[in-house]
N, C-alpha and C positions, 0 to 999 in steps of 0.2 A: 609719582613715577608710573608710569606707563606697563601694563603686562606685554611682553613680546613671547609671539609660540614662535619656536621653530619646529620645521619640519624635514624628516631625516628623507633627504633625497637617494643617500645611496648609501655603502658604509662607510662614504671617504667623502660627505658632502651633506652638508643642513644647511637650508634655507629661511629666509624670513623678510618679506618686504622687499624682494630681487636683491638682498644679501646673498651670500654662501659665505660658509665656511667651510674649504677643502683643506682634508688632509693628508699630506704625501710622505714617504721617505727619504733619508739624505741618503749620503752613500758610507756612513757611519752607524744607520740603522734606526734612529733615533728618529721620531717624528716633528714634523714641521707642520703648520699650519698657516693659509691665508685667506686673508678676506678680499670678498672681491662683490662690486656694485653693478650690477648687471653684468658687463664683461669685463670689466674695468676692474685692474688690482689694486687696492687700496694698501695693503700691509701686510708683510708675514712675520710672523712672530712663533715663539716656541710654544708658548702658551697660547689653547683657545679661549681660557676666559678673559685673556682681554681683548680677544679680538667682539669677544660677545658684547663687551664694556662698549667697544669703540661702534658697535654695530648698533648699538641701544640708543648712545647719542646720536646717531646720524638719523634715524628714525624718528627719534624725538625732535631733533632740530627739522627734520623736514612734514613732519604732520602739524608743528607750527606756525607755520608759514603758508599764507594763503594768499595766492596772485591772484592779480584782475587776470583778463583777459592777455593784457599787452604784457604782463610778465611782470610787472611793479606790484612790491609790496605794497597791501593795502596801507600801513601805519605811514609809507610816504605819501600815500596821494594825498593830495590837495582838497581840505573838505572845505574850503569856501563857497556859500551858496551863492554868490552877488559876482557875475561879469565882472563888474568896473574891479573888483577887490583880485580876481583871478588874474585877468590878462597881466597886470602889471603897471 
């Protein structure tokens, strides 16, 4: 497993790998917290540690994965070295 740092952006916001975790108030008083991928909300939940959980795997699953060029997983490409075997 992977170490992830985060870094406290503000007192209502930590970051890591264009994660955040912000936390706000309901109108109950009680705090909420969400996760969010660049701008994008992914999940709010009561508890931050799973959002830390869910924030770990999406980090993991995406330092895994390494595209060509054209956006295709490497383990789909086609490693046939022979024309005639490729084209089909």
């Amino acid at each position: 497993m992977m170490q992830i740092k985060w870094k406290k952006i503000s007192q209502y916001c930590i970051e890591s790998n264009n994660l955040y975790i912000s936390r706000y108030k309901i109108a109950s008083g009680a705090n909420r917290y969400a996760l969010w991928h660049n701008t994008k909300l992914l999940k709010i939940d009561d508890n931050p540690q799973e959002l830390k959980n869910e924030a770990m795997a999406i980090i993991e699953r995406e330092s895994g994965q390494s595209d060509d060029l054209f956006g295709k997983s490497a383990e789909r490409r086609q490693t046939s070295s022979s024309y005639d075997q490729r084209k089909g």
